[in-house]
C-alpha positions in Angstrom: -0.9 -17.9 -31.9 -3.7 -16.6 -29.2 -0.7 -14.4 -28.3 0.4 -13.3 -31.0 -2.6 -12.1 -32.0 -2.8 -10.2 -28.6 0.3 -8.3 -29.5 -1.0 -7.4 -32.7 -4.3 -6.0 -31.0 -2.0 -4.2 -28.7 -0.4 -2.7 -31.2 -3.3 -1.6 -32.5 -4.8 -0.1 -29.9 -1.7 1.8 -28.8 -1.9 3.1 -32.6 -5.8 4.0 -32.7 -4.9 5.6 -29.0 -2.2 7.8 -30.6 -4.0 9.0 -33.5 -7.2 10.0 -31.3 -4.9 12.3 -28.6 -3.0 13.7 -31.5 0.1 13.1 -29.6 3.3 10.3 -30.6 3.5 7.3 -28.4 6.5 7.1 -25.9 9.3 6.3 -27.6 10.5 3.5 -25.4 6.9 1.5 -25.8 8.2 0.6 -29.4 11.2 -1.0 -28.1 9.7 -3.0 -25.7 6.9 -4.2 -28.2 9.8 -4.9 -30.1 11.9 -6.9 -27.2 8.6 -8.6 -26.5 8.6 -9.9 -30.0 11.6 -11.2 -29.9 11.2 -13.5 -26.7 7.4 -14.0 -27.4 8.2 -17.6 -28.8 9.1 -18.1 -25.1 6.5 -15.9 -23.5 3.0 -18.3 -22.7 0.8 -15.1 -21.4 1.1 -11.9 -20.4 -1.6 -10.0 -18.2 -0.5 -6.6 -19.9 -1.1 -8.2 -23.5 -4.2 -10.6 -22.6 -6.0 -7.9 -20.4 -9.5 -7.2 -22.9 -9.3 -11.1 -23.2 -9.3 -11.7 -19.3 -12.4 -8.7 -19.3 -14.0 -9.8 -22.5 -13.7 -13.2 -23.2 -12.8 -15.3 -26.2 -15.7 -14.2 -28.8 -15.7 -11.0 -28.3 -12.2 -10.7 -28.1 -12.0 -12.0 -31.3 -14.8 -9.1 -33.0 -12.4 -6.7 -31.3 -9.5 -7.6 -32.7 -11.3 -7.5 -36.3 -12.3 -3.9 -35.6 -8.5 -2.4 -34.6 -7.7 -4.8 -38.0 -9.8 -2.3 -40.0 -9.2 0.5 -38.1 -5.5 -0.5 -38.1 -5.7 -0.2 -42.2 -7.5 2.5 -42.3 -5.2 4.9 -41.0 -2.0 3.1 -42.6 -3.8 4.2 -45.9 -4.2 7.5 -44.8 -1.4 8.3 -43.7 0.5 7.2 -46.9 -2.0 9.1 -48.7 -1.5 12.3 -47.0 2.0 11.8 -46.3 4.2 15.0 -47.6 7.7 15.1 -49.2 10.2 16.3 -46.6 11.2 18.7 -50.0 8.2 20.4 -50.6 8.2 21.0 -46.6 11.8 22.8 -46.9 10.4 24.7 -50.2 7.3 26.0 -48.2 8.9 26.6 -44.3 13.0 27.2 -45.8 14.7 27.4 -43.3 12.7 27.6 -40.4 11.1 23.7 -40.5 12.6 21.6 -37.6 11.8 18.2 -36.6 11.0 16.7 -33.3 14.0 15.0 -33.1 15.7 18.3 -33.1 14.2 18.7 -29.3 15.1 15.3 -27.8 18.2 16.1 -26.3 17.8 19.7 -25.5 15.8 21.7 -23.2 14.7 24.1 -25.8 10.8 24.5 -27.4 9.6 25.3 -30.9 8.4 28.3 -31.5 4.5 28.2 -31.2 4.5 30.9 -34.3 5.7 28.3 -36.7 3.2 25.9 -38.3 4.4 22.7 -38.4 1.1 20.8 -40.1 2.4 17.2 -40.5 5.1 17.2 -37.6 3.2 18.9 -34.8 2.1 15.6 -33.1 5.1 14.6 -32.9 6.7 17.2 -30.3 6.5 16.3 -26.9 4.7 18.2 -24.4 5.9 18.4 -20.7 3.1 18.7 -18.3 3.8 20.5 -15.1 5.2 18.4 -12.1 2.4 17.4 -10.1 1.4 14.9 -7.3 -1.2 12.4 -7.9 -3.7 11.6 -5.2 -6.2 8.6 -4.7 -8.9 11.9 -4.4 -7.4 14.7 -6.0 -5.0 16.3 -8.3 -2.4 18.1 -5.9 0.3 20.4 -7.4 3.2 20.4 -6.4 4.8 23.0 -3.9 6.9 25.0 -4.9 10.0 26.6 -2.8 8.6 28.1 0.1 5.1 28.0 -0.6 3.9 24.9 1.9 5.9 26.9 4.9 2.9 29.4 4.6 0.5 26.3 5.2 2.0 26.4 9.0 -0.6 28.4 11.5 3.0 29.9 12.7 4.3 30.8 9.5 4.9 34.8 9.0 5.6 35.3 5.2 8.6 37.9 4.2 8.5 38.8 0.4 12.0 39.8 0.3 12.8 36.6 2.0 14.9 34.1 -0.9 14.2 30.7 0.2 16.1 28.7 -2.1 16.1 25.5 -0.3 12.6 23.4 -0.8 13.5 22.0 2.7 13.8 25.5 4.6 17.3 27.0 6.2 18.6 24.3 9.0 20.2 25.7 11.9 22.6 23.4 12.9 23.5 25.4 16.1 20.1 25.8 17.5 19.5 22.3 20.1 17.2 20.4 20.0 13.5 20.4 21.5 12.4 18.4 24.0 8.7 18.6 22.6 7.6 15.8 19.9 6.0 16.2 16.8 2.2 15.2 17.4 2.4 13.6 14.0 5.2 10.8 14.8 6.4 11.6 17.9 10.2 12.8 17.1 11.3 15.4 18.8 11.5 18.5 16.7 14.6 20.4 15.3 16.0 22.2 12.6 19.1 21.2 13.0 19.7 18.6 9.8 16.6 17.8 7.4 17.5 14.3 7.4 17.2 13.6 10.6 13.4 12.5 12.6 11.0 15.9 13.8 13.2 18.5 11.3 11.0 21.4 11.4 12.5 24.7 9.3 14.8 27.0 11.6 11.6 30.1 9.9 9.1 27.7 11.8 11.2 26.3 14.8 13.4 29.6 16.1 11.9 32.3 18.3 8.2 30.1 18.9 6.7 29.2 22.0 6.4 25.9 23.7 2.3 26.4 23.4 2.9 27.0 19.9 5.0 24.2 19.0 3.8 21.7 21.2 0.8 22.1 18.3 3.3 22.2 15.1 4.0 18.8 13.2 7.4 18.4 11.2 7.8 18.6 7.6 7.7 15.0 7.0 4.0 14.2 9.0 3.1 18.0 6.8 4.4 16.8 3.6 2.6 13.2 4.4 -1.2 14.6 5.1 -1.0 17.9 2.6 0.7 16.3 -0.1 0.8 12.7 0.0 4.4 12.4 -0.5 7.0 11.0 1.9 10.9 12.4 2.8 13.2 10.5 4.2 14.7 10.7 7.2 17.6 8.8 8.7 16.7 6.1 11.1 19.1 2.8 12.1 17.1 -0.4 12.5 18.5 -0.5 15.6 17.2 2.4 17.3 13.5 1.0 17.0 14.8 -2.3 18.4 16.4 -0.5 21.2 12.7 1.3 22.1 10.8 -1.9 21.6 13.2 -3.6 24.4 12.3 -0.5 26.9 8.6 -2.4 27.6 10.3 -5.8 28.8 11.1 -4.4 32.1 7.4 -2.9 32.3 4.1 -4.0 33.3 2.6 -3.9 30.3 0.2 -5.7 27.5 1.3 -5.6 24.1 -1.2 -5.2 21.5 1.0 -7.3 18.6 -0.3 -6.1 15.2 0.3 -8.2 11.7 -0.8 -7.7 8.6 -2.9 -10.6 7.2 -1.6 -10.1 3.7 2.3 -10.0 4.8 3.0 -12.7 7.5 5.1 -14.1 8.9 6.7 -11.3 7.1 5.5 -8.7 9.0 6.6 -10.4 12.4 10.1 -9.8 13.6 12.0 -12.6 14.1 13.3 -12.8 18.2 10.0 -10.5 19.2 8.7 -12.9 22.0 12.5 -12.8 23.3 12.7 -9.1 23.4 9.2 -8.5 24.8 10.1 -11.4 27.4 8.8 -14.5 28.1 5.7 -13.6 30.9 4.5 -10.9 28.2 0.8 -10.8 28.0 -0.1 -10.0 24.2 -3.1 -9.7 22.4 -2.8 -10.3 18.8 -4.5 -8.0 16.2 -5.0 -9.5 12.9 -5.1 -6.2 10.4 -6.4 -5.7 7.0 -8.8 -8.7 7.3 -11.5 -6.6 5.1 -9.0 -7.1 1.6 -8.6 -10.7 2.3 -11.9 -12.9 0.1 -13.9 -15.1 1.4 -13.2 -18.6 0.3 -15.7 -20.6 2.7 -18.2 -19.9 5.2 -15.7 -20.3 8.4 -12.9 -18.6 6.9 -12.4 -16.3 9.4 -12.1 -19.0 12.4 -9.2 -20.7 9.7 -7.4 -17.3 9.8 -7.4 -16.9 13.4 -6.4 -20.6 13.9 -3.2 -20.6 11.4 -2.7 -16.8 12.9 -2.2 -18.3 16.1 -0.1 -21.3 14.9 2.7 -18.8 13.3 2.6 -17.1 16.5 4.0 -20.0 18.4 6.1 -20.9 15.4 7.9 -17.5 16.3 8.8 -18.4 19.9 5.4 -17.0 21.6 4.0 -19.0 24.3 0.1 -19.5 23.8 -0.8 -18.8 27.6 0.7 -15.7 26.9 -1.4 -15.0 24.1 -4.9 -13.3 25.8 -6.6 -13.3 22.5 -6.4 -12.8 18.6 -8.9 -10.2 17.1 -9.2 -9.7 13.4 -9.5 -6.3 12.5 -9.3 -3.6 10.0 -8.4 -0.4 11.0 -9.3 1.3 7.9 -12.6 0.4 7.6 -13.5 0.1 11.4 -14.6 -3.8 11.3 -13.6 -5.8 14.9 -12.1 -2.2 16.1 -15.2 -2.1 18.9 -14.8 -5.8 19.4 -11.3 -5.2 20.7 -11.8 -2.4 22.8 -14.2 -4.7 24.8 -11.6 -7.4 25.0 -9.3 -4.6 26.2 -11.6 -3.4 29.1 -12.1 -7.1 30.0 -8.7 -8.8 29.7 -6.8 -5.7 30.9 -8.0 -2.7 32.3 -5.9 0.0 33.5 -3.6 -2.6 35.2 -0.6 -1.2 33.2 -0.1 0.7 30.1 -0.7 -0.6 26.6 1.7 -0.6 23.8 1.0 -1.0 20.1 3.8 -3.2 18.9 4.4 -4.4 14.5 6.2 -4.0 11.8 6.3 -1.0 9.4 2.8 -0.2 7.2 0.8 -3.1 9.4 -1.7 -0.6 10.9 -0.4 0.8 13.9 -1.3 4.7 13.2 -4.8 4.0 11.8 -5.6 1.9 15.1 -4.3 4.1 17.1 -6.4 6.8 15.8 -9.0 4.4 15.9 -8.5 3.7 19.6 -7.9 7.8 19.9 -11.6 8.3 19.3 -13.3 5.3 21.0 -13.9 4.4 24.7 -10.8 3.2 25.2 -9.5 7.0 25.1 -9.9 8.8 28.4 -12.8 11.9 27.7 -11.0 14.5 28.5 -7.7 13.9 26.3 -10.0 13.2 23.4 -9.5 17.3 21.6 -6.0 17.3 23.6 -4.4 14.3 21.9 -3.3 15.0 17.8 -3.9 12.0 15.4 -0.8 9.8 14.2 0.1 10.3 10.9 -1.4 6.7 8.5 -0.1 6.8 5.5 1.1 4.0 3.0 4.8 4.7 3.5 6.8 2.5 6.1 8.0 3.9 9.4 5.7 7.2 9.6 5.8 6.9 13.0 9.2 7.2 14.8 8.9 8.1 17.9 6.3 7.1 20.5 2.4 8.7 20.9 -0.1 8.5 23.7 -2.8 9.0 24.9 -4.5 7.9 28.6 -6.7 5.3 29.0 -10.3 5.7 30.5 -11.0 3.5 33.3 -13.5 0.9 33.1 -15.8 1.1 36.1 -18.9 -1.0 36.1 -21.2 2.0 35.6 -19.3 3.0 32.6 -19.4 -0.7 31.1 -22.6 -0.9 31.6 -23.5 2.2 29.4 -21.1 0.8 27.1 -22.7 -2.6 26.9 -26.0 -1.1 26.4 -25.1 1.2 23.7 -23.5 -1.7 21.7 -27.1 -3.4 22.0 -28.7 -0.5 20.4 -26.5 -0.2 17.6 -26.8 -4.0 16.8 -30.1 -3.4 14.9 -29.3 -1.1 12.9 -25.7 -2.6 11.7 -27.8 -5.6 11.3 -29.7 -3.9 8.9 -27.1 -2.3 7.1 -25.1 -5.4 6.5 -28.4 -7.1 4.7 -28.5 -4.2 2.8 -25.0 -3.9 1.4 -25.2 -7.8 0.4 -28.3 -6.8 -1.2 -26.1 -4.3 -3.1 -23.7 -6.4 -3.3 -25.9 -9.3 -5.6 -27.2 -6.4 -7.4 -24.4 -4.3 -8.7 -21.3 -7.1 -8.3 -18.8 -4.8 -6.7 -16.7 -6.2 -4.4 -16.4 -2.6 -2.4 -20.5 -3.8 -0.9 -19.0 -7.2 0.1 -16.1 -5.8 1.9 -16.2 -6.1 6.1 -16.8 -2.5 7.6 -17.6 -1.4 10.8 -18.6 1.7 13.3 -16.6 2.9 16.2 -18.9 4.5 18.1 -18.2 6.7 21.9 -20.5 6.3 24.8 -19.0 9.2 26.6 -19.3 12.7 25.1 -16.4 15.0 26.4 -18.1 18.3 28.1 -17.6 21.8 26.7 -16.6 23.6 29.4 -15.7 26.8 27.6 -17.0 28.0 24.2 -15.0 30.5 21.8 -16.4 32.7 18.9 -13.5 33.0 16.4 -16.3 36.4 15.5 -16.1 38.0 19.4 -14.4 40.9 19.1 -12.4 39.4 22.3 -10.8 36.7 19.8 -10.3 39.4 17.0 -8.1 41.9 19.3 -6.5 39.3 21.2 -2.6 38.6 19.7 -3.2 34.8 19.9 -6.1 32.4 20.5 -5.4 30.0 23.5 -4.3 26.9 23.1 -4.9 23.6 24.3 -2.7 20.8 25.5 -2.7 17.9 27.8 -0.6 18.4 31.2 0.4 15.1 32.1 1.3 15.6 35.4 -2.4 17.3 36.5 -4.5 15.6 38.7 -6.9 14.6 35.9 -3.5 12.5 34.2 -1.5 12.1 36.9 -2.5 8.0 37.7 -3.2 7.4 33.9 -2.0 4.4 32.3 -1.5 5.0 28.8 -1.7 3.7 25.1 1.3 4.1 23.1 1.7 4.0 19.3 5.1 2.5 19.3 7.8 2.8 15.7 7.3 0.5 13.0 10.2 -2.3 12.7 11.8 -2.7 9.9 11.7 -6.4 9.2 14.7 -7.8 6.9 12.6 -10.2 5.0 9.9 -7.3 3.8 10.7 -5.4 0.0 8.7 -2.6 1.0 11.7 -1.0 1.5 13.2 -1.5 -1.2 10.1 0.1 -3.0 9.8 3.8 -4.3 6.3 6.0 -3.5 5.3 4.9 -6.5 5.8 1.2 -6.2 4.6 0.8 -3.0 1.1 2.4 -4.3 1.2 -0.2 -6.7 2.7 -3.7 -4.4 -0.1 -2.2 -1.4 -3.9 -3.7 -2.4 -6.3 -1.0 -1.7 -9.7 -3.1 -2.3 -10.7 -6.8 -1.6 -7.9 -9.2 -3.2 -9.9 -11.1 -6.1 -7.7 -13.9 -6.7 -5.8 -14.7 -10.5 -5.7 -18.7 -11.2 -3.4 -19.6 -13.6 -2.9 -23.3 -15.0 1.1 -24.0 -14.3 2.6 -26.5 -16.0 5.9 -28.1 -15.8 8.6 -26.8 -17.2 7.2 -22.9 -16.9 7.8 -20.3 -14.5 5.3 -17.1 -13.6 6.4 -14.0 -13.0 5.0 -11.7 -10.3 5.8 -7.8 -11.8 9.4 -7.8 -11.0 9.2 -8.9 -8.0 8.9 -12.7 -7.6 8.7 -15.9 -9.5 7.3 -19.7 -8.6 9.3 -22.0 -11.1 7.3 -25.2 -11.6 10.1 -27.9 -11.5 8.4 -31.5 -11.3 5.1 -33.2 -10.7 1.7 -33.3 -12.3 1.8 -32.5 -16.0 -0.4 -29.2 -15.1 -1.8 -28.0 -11.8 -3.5 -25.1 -10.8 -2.5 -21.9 -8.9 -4.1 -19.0 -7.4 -1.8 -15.5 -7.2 -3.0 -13.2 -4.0 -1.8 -9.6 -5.0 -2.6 -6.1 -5.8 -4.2 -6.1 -9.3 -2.0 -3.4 -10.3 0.8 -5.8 -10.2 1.3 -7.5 -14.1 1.9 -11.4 -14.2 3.8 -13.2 -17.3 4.0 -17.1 -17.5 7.5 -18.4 -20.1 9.7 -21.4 -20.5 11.4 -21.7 -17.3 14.9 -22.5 -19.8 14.4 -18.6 -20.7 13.2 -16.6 -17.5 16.2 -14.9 -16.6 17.1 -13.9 -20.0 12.9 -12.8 -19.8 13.3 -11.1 -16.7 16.8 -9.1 -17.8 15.4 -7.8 -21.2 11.3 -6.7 -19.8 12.8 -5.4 -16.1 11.7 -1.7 -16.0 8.8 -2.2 -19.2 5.2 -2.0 -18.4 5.6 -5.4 -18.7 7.1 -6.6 -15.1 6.6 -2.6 -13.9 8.0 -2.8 -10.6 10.7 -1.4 -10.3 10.0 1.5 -12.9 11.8 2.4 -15.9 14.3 4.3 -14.1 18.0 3.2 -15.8 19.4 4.6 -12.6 16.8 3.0 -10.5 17.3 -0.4 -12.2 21.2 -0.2 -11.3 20.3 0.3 -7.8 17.9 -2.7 -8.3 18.7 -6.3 -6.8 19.1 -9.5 -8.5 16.2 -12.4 -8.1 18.0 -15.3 -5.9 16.0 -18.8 -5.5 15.8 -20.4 -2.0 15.9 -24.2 -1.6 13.2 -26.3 -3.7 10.2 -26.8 -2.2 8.3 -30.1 -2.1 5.0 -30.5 -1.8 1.9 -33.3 -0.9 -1.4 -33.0 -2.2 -4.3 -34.2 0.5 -7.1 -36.6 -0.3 -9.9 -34.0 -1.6 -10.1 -31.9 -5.0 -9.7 -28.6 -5.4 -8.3 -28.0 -2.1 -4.7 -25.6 -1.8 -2.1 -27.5 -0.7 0.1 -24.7 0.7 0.8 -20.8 0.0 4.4 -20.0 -1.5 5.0 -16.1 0.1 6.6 -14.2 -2.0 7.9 -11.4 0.5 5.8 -8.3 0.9 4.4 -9.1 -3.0 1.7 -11.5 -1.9 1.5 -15.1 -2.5 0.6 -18.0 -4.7 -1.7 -21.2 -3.3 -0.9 -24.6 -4.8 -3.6 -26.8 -5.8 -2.3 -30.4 -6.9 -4.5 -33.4 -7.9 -5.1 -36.3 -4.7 -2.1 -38.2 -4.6 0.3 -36.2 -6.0 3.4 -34.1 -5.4 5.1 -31.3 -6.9 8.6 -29.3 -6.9 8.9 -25.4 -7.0 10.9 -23.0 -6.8 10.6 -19.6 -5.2 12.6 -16.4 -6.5 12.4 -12.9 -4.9 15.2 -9.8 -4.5 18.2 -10.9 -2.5 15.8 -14.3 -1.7 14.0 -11.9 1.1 10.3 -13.3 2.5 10.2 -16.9 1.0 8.1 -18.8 3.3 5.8 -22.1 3.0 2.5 -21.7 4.7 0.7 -25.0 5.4 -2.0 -25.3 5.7 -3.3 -22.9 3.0 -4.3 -19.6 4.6 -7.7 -19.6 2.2 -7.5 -23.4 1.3 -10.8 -23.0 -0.7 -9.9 -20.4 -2.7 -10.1 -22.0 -6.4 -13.4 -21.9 -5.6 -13.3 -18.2 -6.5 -11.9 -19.0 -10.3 -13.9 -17.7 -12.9 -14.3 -19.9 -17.0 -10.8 -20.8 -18.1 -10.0 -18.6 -21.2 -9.8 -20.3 -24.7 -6.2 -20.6 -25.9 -4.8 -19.4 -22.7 -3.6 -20.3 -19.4 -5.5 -18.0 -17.5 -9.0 -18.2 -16.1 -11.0 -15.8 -15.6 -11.5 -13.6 -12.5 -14.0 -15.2 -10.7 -16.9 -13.4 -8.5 -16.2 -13.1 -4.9 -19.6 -12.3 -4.1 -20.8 -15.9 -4.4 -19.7 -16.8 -1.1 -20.9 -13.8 0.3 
């Protein structure tokens, strides 16, 4: 009943929401309302349906819903009472009325002349294509126009560039100079192909000048936060991974904390070779909640554990950091472990998966001590963006030395900045209790650089020098001058594609919403037997056998909608709401949900409770999605079953990466199997 009502209020709303804008609902939201209703005898919740109640509560959910009743018949009435005869419209307009409908297969427009009173709403208006951005608003280029972005760009009116790519030359070879964006080497032969740069930006330029051009891709990535793809084999970034085992070398191993062992590829320790010093980098650690006090010693501890599980011997392992590279937390703590462990005994390689991190730490690393001071204005920034493999080929820059004089400069300049993030800390949990956003209680820290590069030579872009000169110098880092010559250096290494991730299966879109951008706040749902719970379309956790109920808590991106039904029904579920705001990922796309593949199980997992409450069991991974803790009473044990595309990522973590984390749960919601989101500040 709870839910039913839910679907009424819906309804409502999406009624009340139409009638405000002036403008007809979407045509295919009626039929899935309409599917919905038909399976909702099967359906137990829905987060798209029971979102006011999860924000709102029971009581005032309910006054709600008697509002959008009134409201609701309210504008039935008035639209029957001021409802036209489609007679008297033909007697008034003749010939000239048209309906909507008329427009729904055609490209054509009404003329904007015509007054067409009681059907205006109803025509659909196509907004211009643009690009959405976290920030900003950013419209999309047209043919031609983002060339003119380039510094080396010389814009011919009479030029016709037809092609939103540019004119390839497939007879002009290719460079031996990399883009400083991902590191392929730029060309114009074939736009598909790593470092393609338009034949109007590549032909007739100088090495200076290209040496500081990017390719369209890393352009298209940091102007307008939109990806192309390019064609690269799997085994090509295998094949430059295995060119460090010969080397002496450390290998700075990054994982992402909210997609492993996903995010490690399986045989690394066997390609990197079985003397390889690593240190381990733990990224993203500032999204992950805080369950208990220790939790980040637990995470470094089962870190470690999957590490060995994946062949890596732990006297190779120098150390694991947990970092993010976003917001700067543990980034100074690993440079020190760097300078200690290391040195400039051999180069250093950052080595993961695709989207762990790589490009923001090297960035990070770009601007810190590690970075020698006279490559720090030389060097260009990797391109960090959400999309997997943005970096394809591999980036440098030398590392500084670490004499004793320059450590102790370094040491003392950490001391003086400990006060003051001392201080800021108290105050953001201070903030934190006040406001109750999670964005005060999330880890941050400051990457700070002892050693200031000198300004040898100062240029006024106003000297009349600068103004009659026919180009401004440019500068570049000469590898083989004295200052470089003895370097050893940092490289940014390609992302791997690991089979078991769905990241790749993703579009732009859907990555934006499977990737959490904020702290995780946990969902806890109360499973029982004989239901199965839907992650978007993406994964499922069937609850086969065990406990008549038990609890679970769902680690995602918010943005991703959870359903709980009848296990008996959840592939007939899954077929009918795939591509409805429903499951949302994938999208609506009928073409995209062809290309789309099928849910497959793995083998049934069985599971033990331990001796104390409220403790999770084990973590079911659901690929790159995120993953579901188990919490089953003492004494107990439970069978499930885990579903995700072509049954990619399904992996049993025990112990429980955040075996505390029920504690985060907020009030159970009357009449329905969720609970509310609980406050993660409390263990702050």
């Amino acid at each position: 009943m709870f839910l039913g009502r839910n679907l009424v209020r819906l309804r409502f709303l999406q009624s009340i929401r139409g009638c405000a804008t002036g403008k007809q609902l979407k045509p295919d939201y009626r039929s899935q309302d309409e599917i919905f209703e038909q399976l909702q005898n099967h359906i137990r919740y829905s987060s798209i349906v029971e979102d006011s109640a999860l924000k709102l509560g029971y009581r005032k959910n309910k006054i709600v819903e008697n509002r959008l009743r009134k409201e609701e018949r309210k504008r039935i009435a008035e639209s029957i009472k001021s409802q036209p005869f489609s007679v008297a419209l033909a007697h008034l307009y003749g010939e000239n009325l048209v309906e909507a409908k008329d427009f729904e297969d055609t490209e054509m427009e009404p003329d904007p002349s015509l007054d067409y009173v009681p059907y205006e709403k109803l025509v659909r208006q196509v907004p211009k294509a643009r690009l959405e951005d976290s920030s900003a608003v950013v419209e999309a280029p047209t043919t031609g126009e983002w060339m003119s972005d380039y510094e080396f760009y010389e814009e011919d009116e009479e030029d016709d560039r037809s092609s939103f790519y540019g004119t390839p030359d497939p007879k002009e070879p290719v460079s031996t100079i990399p883009c400083g964006g991902c590191g392929a080497l730029l060309q114009c032969k074939e736009p598909s192909i790593p470092g393609y740069l338009p034949s109007e930006l590549f032909k007739g330029k100088q090495k200076q000048q290209l040496i500081k051009s990017i390719c369209q891709r890393c352009h298209f990535l940091k102007n307008y936060n939109t990806a192309i793809n390019v064609t690269v084999s799997p085994e090509d970034y295998v094949e430059m991974i295995s060119s460090i085992r010969d080397k002496k070398a450390l290998v700075i191993l990054m994982i992402d904390l909210l997609d492993f062992p996903c995010s490690i590829w399986p045989g690394l320790a066997e390609i990197l070779g079985p003397k390889r010093s690593v240190i381990v980098v733990g990224n993203k650690v500032d999204l992950l909640p805080k369950d208990c006090p220790g939790y980040l010693d637990n995470i470094r501890i089962h870190l470690t554990k999957t590490l060995e599980k994946a062949g890596f011997e732990r006297n190779n392992i120098k150390h694991v950091s947990l970092i993010s590279a976003t917001t700067g937390f543990g980034v100074e703590e690993l440079i020190t472990k760097l300078h200690n462990v290391w040195g400039t005994r051999g180069d250093v390689y950052l080595v993961g998966c695709t989207n762990v991190g790589k490009s923001s730490l090297f960035n990070a690393l770009l601007g810190s001590d590690l970075c020698k001071v006279q490559a720090l204005d030389l060097v260009q920034r990797a391109t960090a963006c959400p999309w997997p493999g943005t970096t394809l080929r591999m980036l440098k820059f030398p590392i500084l030395r670490p004499s004793d004089y320059r450590m102790f400069l370094r040491t003392k300049r950490l001391q003086s900045e400990r006060l003051k993030i001392h201080a800021e800390n108290k105050l953001r949990r201070q903030q934190a209790r006040e406001t109750g956003s999670p964005k005060f209680a999330t880890l941050i820290g400051h990457i700070g650089k002892t050693f200031i590069p000198e300004r040898t030579e100062l240029t006024d872009g106003f000297s009349v020098s600068q103004r009659g000169s026919a180009q401004s110098p440019i500068l570049t880092l000469n590898e083989n001058s004295e200052v470089y010559k003895n370097s050893k250096w940092c490289y940014d290494t390609p992302g791997v594609i690991q089979p078991d991730q769905i990241t790749n299966l993703l579009t732009t879109d859907e990555l934006l919403l499977t990737i959490p951008r904020q702290m995780i706040r946990p969902r806890t749902y109360l499973l029982k037997t004989g239901l199965t719970l839907f992650l978007a379309g993406l994964g499922r956790l069937d609850y086969l056998e065990g406990p008549q109920s038990t609890r679970v808590q769902l680690y995602a991106s918010p943005n991703l909608p959870t359903l709980i039904c009848d296990t008996t029904h959840a592939e007939q579920i899954y077929q009918n709401l795939l591509g409805t705001e429903y499951l949302r990922v994938p999208c609506s796309d009928p073409e995209r949900l062809a290309k789309w593949p099928q849910l497959e199980p793995a083998s049934d997992i069985l599971l033990n409770s331990c001796n104390e409450k409220h403790i999770s069991v084990a973590d079911v991974v659901l690929s790159s999605a995120g993953w579901i803790g188990i919490t089953l009473p003492p004494g107990a044990e439970g069978l499930f079953r885990a579903w995700t595309p072509e049954r990619r990522g399904i992996y049993v973590r025990q112990p429980s990466l955040l075996p505390y984390g029920l504690s985060l749960r907020g009030k159970r919601i009357r009449g329905s199997l969720a609970y509310r989101v609980g406050n993660v500040l409390t263990k702050q």
